[in-house]
C-alpha positions as CSV (number, residue, x, y, z in Angstrom):
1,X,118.2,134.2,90.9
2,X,118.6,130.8,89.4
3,X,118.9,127.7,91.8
4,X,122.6,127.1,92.0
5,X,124.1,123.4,91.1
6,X,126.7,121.8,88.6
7,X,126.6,119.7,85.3
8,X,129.0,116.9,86.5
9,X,129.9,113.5,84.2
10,X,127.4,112.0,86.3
11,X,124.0,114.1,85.6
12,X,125.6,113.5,81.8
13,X,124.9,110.2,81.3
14,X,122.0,110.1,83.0
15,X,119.9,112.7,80.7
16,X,121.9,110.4,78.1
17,X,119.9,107.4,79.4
18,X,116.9,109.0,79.9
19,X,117.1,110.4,76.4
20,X,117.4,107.1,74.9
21,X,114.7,105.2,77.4
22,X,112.2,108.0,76.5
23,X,113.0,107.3,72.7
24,X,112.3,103.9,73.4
25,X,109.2,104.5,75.1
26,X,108.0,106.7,72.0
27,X,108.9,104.1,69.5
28,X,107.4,101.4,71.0
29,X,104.2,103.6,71.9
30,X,104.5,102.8,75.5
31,X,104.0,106.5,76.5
32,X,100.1,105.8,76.5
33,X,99.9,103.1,78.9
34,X,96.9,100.1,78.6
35,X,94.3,101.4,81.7
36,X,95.1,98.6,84.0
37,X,98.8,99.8,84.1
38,X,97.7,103.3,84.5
39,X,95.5,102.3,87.5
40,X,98.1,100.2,88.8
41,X,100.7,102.9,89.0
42,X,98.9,105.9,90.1
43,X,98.1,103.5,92.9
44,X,101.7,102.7,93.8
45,X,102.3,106.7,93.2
46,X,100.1,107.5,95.9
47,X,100.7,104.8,98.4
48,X,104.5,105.6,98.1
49,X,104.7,109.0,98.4
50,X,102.3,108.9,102.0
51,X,104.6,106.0,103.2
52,X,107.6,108.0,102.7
53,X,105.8,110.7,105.0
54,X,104.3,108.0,107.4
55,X,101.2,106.5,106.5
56,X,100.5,103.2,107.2
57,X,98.2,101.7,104.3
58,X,99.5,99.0,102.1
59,X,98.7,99.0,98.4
60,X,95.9,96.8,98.7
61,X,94.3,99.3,101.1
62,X,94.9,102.4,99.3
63,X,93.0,100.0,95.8
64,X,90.0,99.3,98.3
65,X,89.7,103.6,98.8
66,X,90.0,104.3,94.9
67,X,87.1,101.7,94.5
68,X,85.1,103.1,97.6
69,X,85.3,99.6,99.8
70,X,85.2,100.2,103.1
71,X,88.9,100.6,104.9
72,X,89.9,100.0,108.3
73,X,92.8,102.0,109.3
74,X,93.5,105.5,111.0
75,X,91.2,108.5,109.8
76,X,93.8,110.3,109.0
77,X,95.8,107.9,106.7
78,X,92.1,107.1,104.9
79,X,91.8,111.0,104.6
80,X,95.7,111.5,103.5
81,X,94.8,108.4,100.3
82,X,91.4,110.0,100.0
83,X,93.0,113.6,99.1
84,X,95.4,112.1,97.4
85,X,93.3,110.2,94.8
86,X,91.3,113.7,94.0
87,X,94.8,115.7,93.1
88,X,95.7,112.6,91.2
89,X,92.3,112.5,89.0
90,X,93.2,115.8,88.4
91,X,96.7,115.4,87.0
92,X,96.1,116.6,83.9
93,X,94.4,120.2,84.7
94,X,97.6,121.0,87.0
95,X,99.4,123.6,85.0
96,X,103.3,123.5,86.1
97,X,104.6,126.5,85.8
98,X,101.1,128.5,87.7
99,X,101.6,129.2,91.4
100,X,97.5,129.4,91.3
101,X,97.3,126.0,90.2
102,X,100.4,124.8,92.6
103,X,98.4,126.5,95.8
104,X,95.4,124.9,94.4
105,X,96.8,121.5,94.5
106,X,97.6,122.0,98.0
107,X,94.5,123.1,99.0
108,X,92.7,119.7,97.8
109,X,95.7,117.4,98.8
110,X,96.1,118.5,102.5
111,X,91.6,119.9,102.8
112,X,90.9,118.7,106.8
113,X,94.6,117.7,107.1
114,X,95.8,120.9,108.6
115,X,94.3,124.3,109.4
116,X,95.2,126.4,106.4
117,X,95.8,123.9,103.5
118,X,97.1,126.1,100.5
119,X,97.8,128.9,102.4
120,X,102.2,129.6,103.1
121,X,103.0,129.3,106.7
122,X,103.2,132.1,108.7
123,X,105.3,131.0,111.5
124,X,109.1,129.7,111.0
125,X,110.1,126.0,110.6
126,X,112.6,124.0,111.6
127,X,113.0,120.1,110.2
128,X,114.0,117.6,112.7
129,X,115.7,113.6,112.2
130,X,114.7,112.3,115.7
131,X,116.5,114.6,117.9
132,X,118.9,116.3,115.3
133,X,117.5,119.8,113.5
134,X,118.9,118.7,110.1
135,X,117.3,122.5,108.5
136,X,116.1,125.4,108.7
137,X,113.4,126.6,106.5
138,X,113.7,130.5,105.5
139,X,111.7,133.1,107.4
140,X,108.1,133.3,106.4
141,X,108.1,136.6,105.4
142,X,110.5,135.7,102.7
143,X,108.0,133.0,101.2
144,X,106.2,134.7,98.8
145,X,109.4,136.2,97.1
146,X,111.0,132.4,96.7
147,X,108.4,131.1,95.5
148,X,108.4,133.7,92.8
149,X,111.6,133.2,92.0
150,X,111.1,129.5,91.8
151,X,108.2,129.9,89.4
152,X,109.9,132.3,87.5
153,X,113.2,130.1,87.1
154,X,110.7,127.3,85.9
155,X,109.1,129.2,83.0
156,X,111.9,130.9,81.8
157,X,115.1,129.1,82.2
158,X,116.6,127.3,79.3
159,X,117.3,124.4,81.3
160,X,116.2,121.0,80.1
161,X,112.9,120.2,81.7
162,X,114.6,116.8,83.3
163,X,116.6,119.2,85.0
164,X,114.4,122.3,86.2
165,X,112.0,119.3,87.5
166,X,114.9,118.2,89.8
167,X,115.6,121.7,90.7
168,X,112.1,122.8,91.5
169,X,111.8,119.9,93.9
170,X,115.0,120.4,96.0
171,X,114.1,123.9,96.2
172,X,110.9,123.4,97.2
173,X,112.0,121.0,99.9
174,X,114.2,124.3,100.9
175,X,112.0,126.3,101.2
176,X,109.7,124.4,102.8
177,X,106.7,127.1,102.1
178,X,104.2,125.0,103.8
179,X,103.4,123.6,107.4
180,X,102.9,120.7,106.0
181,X,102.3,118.4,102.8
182,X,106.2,120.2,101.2
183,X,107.6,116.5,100.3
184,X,104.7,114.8,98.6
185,X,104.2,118.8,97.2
186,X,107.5,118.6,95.6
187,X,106.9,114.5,94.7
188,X,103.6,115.3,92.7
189,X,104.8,119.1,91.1
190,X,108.3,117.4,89.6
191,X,105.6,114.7,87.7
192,X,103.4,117.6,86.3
193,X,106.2,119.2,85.1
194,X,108.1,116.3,83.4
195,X,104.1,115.1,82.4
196,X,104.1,118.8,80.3
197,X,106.7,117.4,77.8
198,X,106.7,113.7,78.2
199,X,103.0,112.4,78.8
200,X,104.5,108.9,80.3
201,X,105.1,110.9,83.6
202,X,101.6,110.9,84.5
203,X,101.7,107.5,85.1
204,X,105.3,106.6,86.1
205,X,105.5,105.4,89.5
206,X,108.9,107.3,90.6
207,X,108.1,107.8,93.9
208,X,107.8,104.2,94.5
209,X,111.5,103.8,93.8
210,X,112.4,106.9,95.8
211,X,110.3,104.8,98.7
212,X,113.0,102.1,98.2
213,X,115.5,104.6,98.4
214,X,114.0,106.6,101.3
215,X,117.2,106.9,103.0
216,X,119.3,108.4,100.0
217,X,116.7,110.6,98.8
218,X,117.0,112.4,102.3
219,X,120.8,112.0,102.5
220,X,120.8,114.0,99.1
221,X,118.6,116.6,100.4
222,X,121.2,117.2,103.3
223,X,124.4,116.8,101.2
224,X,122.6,119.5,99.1
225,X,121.7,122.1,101.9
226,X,125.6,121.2,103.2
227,X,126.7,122.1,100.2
228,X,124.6,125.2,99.2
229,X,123.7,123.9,95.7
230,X,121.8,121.1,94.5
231,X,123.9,119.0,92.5
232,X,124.0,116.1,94.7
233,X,119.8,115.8,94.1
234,X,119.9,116.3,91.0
235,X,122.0,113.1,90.4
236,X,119.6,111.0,93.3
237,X,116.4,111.8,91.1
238,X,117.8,111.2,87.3
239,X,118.8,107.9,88.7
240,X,115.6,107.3,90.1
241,X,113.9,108.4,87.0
242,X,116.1,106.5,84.5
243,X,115.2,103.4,86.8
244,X,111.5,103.9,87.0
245,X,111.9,104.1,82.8
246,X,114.2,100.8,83.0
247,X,111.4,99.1,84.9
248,X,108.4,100.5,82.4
249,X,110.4,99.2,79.4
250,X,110.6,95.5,80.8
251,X,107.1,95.5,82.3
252,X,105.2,97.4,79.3
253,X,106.0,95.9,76.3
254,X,102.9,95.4,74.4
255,X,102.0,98.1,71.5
256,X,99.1,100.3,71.7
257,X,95.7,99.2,69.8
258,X,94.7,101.3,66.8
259,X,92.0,102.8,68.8
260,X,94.3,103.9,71.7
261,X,96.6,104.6,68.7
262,X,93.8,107.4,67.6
263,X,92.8,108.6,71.1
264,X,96.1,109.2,71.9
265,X,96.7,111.1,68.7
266,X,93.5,113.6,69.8
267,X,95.2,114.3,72.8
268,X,98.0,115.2,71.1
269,X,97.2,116.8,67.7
270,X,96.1,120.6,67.9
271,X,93.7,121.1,65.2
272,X,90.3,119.0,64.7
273,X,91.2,118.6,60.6
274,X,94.1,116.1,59.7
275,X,95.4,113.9,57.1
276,X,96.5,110.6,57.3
277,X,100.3,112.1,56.9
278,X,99.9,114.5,60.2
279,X,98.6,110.8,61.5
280,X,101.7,109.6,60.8
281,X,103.6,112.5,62.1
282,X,102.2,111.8,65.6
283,X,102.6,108.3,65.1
284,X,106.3,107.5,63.1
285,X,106.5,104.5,63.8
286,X,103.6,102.8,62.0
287,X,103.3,102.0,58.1
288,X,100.8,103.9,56.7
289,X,98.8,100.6,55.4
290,X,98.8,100.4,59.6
291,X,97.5,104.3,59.8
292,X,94.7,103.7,56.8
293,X,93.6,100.8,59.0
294,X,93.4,103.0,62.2
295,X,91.5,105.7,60.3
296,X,89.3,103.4,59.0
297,X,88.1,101.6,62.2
298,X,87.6,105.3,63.6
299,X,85.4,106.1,61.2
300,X,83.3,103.4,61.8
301,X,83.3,104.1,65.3
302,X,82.0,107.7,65.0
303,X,85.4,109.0,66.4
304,X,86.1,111.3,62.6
305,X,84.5,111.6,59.3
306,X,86.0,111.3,56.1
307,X,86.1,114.1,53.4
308,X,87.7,114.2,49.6
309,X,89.0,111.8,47.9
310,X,92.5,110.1,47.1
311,X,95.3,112.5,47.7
312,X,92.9,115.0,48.4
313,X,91.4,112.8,51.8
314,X,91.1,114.7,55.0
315,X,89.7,113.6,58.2
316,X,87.6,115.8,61.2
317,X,87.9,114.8,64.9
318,X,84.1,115.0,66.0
319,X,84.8,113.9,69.9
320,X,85.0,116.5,72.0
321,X,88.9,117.5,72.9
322,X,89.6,115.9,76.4
């Protein structure tokens, strides 16, 4: 069955918005961000999405365990950042619409945190606001099916992606399919899947604005469950993602160099033979004195070779595909 929710005005203009940040974000080649920025992020990606479930380390604590300093702090916060850090160097190999993968995730992300990390619960669940039972997780014997469902609704709906990303997370929250580790679960698995069409998702610290907005991205999850659908979600996370694209835009505005230029375009470009027009097919927003120039300085640096002649120049990628 697909997830139940409704288009309103409101989700309009927000894949409106995002549309138009994103083609900013292209055009200005920001979707590759410089490796400081990277670092930066996927630091304040991790430290938010543990705060929002409790743990205690600041940013400057969770930097020290990414560069192996010694932390003082509770063992299991260090272990929580220390899991954490090992999914997250292994963002790119998660494969969004593979249960495997999802359970696999888990696994690493929750190892000596509970008993059975990426295994589904076995006992039922209820989720409590102090002394208030705000939801009832389905039956674990029902697990297994919802989560094919899920998976199912995520490879073959014709949704947008914005949209199935926001949908997979609510209902993940729903279903609740783990005894713990569901919230940062459904955190991480909406990035991989927005990261599958739109690279600058790896990298895009949403869940440090959902951290500002800790108390509205629950009260959406219970308007939601009131109301059987989730529409109200939907709304709550394209907002947080078109601001978490208004904040890259004024804190990322320099252009890529021609050698992250390149790099990015062997990420990107599916065969190891080119021409300096599929360069600029990747790349449409450079002149193609500026794309000669590139292609040049990569050939001095050993990254292609050069074959033909004039019109009939091609190029061969002779890194290894990353």
């Amino acid at each position: 069955m697909k997830p139940p929710y409704d288009i309103t005005l409101a989700i309009v203009d927000l894949l409106t918005s995002i549309a138009e940040k994103l083609g900013y974000i292209t055009a200005a080649q920001l979707e590759a961000p410089k490796a400081a920025l990277r670092k930066q992020n996927r630091i304040k990606t991790i430290q938010a999405s543990l705060e929002i479930e409790g743990n205690t380390l600041n940013i400057d604590q969770v930097t020290d365990i990414l560069e192996n300093k010694r932390v003082i702090g509770p063992q299991k916060d260090i272990l929580e950042v220390q899991n954490a850090i090992k999914v997250y160097e292994q963002f790119d190999t998660w494969k969004p619409i593979s249960q495997a993968s999802f359970m696999q995730a888990h696994a690493l992300l929750m190892e000596g945190l509970i008993p059975k990390a990426g295994k589904l619960r076995t006992t039922s669940v209820g989720i409590a606001k102090g002394k208030t039972l705000t939801h009832i997780a389905p039956p674990a014997s029902m697990l297994k099916a919802l989560l094919n469902e899920l998976f199912t609704y995520l490879q073959k709906d014709k949704d947008p992606i914005l949209i199935k990303s926001c949908v997979f997370h609510y209902e993940l929250e729903f279903i609740h399919p783990f005894t713990d580790g569901n919230g940062r679960m459904g955190r991480l698995w909406q990035n991989v899947i927005l990261a599958s069409q739109y690279p600058i998702f790896a990298y895009l610290p949403v869940e440090s604005i959902i951290r500002q907005k800790q108390k509205e991205y629950y009260a959406a999850l219970a308007q939601s469950d009131k109301k059987g659908n989730c529409t109200v979600f939907i709304e709550f996370m394209l907002a947080v993602i078109d601001e978490a694209l208004a904040e890259l835009m004024l804190t990322q505005r320099q252009p890529l160099t021609s050698v992250e230029r390149i790099e990015l375009f062997i990420k990107k470009y599916p065969n190891d033979n080119f021409t300096r027009k599929d360069y600029m097919q990747v790349h449409q927003y450079i002149s193609a004195p500026t794309a000669s120039r590139d292609l040049k300085e990569a050939i001095a640096l050993g990254i292609i070779t050069k074959y033909g002649d004039k019109n009939l120049t091609n190029y061969k990628i002779k890194k290894a595909k990353t």
